[in-house]
BALOBA-1460 file (C-alpha; in Angstrom, 3 decimals):
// residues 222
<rec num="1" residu="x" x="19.667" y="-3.790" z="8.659"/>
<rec num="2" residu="x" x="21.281" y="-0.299" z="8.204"/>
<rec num="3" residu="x" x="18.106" y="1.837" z="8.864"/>
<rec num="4" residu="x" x="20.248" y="5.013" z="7.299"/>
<rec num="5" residu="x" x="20.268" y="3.179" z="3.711"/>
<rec num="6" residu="x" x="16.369" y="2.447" z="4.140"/>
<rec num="7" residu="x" x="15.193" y="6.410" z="4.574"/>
<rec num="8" residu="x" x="17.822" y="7.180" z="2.174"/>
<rec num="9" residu="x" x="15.787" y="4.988" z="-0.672"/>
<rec num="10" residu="x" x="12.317" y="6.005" z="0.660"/>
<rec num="11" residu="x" x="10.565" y="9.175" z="-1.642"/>
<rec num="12" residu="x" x="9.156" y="10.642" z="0.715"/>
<rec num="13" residu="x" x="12.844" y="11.494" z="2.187"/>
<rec num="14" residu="x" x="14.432" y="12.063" z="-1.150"/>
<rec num="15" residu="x" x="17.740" y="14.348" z="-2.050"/>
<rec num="16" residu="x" x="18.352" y="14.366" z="2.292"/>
<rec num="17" residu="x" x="22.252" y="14.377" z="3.248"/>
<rec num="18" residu="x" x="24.068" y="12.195" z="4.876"/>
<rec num="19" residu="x" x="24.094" y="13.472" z="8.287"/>
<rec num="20" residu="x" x="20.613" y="14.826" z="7.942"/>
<rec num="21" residu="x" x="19.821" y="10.681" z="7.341"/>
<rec num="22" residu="x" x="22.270" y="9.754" z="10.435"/>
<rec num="23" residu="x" x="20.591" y="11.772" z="12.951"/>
<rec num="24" residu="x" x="17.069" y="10.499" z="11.565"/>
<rec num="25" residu="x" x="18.612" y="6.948" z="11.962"/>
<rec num="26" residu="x" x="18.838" y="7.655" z="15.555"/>
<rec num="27" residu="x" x="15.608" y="8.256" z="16.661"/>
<rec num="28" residu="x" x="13.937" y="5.882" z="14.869"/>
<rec num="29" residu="x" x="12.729" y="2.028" z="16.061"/>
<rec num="30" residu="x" x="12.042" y="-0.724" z="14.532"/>
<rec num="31" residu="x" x="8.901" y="-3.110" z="15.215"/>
<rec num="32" residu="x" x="7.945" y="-6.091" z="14.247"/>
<rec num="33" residu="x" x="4.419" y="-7.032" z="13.441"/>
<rec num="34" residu="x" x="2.810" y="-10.586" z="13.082"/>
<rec num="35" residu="x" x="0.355" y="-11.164" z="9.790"/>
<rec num="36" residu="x" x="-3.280" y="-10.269" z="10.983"/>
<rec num="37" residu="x" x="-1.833" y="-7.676" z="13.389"/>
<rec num="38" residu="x" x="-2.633" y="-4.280" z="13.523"/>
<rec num="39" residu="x" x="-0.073" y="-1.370" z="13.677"/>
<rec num="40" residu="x" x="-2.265" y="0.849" z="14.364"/>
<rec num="41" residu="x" x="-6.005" y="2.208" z="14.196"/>
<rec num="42" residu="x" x="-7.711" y="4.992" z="12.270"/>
<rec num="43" residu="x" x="-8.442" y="7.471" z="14.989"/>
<rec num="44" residu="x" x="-5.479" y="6.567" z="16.624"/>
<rec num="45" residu="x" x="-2.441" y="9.469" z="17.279"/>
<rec num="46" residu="x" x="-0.154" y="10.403" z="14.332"/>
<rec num="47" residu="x" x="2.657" y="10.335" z="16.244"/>
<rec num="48" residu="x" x="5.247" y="9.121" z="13.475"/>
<rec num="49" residu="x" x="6.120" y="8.461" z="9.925"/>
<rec num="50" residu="x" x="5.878" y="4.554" z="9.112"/>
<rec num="51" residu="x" x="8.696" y="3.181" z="6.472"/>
<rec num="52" residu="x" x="8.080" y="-1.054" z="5.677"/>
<rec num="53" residu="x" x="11.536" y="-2.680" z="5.533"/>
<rec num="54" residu="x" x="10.493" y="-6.044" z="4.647"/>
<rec num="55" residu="x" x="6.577" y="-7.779" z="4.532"/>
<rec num="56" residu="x" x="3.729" y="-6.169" z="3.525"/>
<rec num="57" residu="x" x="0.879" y="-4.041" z="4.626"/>
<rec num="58" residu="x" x="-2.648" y="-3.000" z="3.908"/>
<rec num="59" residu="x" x="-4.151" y="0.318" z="4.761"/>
<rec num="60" residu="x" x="-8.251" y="-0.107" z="5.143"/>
<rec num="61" residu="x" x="-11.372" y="1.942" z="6.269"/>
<rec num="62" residu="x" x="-13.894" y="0.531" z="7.655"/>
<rec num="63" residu="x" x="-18.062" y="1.455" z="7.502"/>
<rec num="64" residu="x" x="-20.307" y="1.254" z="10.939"/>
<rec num="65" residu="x" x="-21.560" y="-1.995" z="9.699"/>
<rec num="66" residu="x" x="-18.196" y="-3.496" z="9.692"/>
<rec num="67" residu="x" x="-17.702" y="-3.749" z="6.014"/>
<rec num="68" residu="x" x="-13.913" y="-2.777" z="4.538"/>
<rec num="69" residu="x" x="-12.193" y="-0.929" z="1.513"/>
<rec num="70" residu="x" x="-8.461" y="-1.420" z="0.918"/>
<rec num="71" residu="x" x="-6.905" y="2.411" z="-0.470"/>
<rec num="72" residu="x" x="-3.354" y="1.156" z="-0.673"/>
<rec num="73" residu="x" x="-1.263" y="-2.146" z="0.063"/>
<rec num="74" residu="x" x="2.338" y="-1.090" z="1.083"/>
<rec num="75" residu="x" x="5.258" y="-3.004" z="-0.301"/>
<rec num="76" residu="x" x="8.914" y="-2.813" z="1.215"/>
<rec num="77" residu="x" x="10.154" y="1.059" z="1.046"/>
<rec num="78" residu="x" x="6.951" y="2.662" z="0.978"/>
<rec num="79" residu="x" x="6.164" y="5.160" z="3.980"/>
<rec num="80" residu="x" x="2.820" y="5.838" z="5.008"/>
<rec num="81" residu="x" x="1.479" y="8.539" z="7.663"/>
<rec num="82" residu="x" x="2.811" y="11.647" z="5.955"/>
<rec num="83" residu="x" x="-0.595" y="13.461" z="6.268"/>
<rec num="84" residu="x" x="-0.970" y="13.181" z="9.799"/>
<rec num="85" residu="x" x="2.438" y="14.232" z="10.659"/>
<rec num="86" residu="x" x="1.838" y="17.575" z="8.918"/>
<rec num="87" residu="x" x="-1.243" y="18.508" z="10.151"/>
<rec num="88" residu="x" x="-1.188" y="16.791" z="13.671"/>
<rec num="89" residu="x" x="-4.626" y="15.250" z="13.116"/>
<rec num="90" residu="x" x="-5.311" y="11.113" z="14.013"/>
<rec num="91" residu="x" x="-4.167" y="8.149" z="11.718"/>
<rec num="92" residu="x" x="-7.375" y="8.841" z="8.728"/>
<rec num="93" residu="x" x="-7.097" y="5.114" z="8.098"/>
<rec num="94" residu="x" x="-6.359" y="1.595" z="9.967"/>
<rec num="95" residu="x" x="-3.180" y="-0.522" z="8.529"/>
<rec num="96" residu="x" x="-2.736" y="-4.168" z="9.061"/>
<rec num="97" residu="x" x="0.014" y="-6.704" z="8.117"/>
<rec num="98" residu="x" x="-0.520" y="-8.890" z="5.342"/>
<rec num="99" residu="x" x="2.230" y="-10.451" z="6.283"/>
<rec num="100" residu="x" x="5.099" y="-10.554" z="9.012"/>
<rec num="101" residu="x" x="6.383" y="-7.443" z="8.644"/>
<rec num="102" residu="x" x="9.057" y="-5.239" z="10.028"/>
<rec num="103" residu="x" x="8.619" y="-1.381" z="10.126"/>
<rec num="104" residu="x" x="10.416" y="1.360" z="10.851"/>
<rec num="105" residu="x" x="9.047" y="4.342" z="12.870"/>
<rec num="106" residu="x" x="10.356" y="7.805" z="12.714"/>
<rec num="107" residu="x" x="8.847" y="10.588" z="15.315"/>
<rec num="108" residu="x" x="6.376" y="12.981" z="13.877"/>
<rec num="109" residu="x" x="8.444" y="15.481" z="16.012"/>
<rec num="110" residu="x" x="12.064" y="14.891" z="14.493"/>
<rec num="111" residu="x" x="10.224" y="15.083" z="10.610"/>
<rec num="112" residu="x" x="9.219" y="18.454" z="11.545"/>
<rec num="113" residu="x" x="11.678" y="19.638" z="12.717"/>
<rec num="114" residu="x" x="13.903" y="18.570" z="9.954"/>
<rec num="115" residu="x" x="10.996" y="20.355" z="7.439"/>
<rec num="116" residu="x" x="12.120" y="23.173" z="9.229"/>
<rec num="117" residu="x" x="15.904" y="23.346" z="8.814"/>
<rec num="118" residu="x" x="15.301" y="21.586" z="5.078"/>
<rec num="119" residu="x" x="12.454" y="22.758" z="2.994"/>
<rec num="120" residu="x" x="13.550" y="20.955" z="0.241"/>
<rec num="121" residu="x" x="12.291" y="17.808" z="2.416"/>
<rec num="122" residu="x" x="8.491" y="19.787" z="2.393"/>
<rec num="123" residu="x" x="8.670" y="19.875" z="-1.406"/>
<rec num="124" residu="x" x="9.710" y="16.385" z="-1.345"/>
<rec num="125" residu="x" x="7.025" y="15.359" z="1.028"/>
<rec num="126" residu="x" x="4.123" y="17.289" z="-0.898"/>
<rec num="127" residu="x" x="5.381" y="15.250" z="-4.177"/>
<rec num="128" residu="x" x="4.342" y="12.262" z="-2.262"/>
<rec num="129" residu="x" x="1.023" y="13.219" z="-1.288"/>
<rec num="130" residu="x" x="0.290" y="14.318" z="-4.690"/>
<rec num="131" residu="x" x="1.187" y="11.216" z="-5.860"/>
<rec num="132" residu="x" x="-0.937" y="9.196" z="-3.368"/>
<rec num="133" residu="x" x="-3.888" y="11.977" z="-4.107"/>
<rec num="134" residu="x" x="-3.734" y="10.992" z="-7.725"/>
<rec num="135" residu="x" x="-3.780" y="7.050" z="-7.010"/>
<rec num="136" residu="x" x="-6.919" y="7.874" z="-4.684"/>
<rec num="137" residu="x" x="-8.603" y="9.626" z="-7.764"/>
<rec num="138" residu="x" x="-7.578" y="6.816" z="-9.907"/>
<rec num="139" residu="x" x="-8.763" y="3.965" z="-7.256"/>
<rec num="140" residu="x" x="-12.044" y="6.394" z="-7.102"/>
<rec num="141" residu="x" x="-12.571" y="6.167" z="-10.796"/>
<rec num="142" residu="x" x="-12.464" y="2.807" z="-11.033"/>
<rec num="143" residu="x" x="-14.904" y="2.001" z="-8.172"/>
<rec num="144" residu="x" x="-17.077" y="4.428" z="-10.464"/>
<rec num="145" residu="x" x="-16.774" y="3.232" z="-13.951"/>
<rec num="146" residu="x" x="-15.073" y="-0.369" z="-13.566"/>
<rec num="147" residu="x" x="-17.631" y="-3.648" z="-13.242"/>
<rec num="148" residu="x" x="-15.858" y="-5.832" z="-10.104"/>
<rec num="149" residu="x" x="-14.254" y="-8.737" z="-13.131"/>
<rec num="150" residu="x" x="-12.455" y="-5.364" z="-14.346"/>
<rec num="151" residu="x" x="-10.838" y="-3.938" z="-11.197"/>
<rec num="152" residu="x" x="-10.123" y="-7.534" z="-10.431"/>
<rec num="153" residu="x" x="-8.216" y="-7.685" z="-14.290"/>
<rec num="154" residu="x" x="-6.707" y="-4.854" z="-13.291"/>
<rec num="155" residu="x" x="-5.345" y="-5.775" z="-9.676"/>
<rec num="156" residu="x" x="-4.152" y="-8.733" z="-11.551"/>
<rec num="157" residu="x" x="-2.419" y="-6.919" z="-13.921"/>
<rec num="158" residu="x" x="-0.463" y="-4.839" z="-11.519"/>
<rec num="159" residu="x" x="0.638" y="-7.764" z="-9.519"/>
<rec num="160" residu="x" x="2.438" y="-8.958" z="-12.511"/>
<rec num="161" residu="x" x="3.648" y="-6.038" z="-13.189"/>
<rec num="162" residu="x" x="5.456" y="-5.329" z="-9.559"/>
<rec num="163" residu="x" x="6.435" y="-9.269" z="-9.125"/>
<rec num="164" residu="x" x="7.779" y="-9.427" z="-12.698"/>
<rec num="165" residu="x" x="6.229" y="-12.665" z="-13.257"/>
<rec num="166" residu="x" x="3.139" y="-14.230" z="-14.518"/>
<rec num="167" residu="x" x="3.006" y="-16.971" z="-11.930"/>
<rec num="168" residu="x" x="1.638" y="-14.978" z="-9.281"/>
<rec num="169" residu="x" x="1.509" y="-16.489" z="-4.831"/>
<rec num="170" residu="x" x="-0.821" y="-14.152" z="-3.686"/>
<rec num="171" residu="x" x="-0.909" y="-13.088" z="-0.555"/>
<rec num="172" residu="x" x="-4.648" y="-12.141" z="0.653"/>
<rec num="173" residu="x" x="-7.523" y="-14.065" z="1.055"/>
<rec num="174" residu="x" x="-10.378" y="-13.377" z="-2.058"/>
<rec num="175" residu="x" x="-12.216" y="-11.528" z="0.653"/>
<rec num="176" residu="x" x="-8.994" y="-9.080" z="1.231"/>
<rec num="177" residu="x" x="-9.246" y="-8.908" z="-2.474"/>
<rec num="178" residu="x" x="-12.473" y="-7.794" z="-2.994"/>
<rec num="179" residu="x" x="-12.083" y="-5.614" z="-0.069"/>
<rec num="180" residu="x" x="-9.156" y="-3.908" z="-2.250"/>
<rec num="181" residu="x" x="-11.315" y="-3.977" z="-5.311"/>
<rec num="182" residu="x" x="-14.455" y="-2.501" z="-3.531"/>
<rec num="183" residu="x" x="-16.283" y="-5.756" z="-3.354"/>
<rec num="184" residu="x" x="-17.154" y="-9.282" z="-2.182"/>
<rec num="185" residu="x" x="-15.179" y="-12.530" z="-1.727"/>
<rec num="186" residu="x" x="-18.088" y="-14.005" z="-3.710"/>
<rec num="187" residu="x" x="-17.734" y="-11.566" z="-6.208"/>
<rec num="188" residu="x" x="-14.319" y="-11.527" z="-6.793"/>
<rec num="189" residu="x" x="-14.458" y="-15.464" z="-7.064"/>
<rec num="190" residu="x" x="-16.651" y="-15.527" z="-9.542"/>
<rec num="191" residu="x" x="-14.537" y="-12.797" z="-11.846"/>
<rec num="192" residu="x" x="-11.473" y="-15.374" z="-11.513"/>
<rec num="193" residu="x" x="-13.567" y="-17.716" z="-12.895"/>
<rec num="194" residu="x" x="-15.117" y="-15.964" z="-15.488"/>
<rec num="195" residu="x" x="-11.695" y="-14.588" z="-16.225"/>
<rec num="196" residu="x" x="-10.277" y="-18.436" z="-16.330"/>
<rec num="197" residu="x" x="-12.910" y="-19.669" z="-18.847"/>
<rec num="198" residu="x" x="-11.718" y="-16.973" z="-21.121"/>
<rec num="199" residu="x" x="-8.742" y="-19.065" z="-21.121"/>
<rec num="200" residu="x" x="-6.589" y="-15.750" z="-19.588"/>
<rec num="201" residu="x" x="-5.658" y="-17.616" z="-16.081"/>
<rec num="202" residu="x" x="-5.609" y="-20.466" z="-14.142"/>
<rec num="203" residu="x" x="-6.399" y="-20.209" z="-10.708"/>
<rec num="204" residu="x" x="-5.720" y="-23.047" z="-7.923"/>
<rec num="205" residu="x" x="-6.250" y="-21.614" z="-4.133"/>
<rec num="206" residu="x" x="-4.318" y="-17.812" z="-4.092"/>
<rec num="207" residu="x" x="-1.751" y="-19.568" z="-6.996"/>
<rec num="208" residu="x" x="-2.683" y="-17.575" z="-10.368"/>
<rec num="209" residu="x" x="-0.977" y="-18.336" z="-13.405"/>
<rec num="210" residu="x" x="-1.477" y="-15.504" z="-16.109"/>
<rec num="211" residu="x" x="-1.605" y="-16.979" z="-19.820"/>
<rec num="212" residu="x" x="-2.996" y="-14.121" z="-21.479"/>
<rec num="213" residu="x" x="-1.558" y="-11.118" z="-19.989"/>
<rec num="214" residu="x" x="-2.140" y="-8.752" z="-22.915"/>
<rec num="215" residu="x" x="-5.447" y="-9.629" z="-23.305"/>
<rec num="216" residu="x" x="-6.314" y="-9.104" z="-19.674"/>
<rec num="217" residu="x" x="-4.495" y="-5.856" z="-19.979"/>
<rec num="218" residu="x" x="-7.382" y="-4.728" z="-22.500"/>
<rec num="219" residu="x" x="-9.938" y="-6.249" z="-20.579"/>
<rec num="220" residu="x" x="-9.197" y="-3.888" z="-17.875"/>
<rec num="221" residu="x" x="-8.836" y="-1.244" z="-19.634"/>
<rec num="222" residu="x" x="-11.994" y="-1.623" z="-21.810"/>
């Protein structure tokens, strides 16, 4: 895997040279983590910039009583832990594999000082938390003003719309999912259900076949 071409096509590090990229390359590592595995723990030091080569990720909060929300699920050339390496402070949020996952981690310490020499790389970086600030006050919304069968419609909807297909494997557990959607595994079973005797899907197990995707598109927008 040429780490150099993987921060080259990751936003966050946008527009950076060649030989800026290079001598990032170097002091990176990669890791491997198993499905279930944490990489690391809200609270924990924000000691470096997280880029997923391959697998998948979830990043979750958790309350005192043990309960969960999902804010993001990280695909393959997403980074994650830009806020902490700007302001210093501890990871805000835990992430966990979904899946077996490799990652690449970058040194809080190099990104600075690269900020430094490159300031185009701070507007870069800003763009990115914007952009993650305005999913948050999307996701926020629709905790708000969506009924669970609608931000499960929805979640639905933007599976299909990453995978490109309407025959959708995935790859959490209905109580992941309703962790992501804000709530229950009982819940979000019965909104497949409901959803199925529309006629809009057919679920077997975490194999969902979309028949009606337009229609579910409404729904979750309604």
């Amino acid at each position: 895997m040429r780490i150099g071409r993987l921060l080259a096509a990751t936003p966050s590090l946008a527009g950076l040279g060649s030989e800026d990229l290079d001598l990032l390359a170097a002091s990176c590592r990669a890791r491997r983590v198993r499905r279930g595995q944490i990489l690391f723990a809200e609270g924990d030091p924000a000691d470096s910039l997280v880029i997923l080569a391959w697998g998948r990720l979830t990043v979750l909060v958790t309350s005192p009583e043990g309960g969960q929300l999902v804010l993001r699920v990280v695909t393959p050339g997403d980074a994650l832990g830009e806020v902490g390496c700007l302001d210093g402070g501890p990871r805000s949020a835990t992430v966990e594999a979904l899946q077996d996952s490799l990652v690449i981690q970058l040194p809080a310490s190099d990104l600075l000082a690269l900020v430094e020499r490159r300031p185009q790389l701070a507007r870069h970086l800003l763009s990115q938390l914007a952009a993650d600030l305005r999913r948050l006050t999307g996701s926020t919304a629709d905790l708000v003003f969506l009924d669970v069968p609608r931000r499960v419609a929805k979640l639905l909807v933007q599976e299909v719309d990453g995978a490109g297909t309407r025959d959708l494997e995935l790859s959490e557990t209905q109580g992941q999912i309703g962790a992501r959607v804000g709530g229950t595994r009982q819940s979000v079973n019965s909104a497949l259900h409901a959803l199925e005797r529309r006629g809009w899907l057919a679920v077997s197990g975490r194999h969902i076949v979309i028949s009606d995707l337009e229609a579910l598109r409404r729904f979750a927008a309604s």
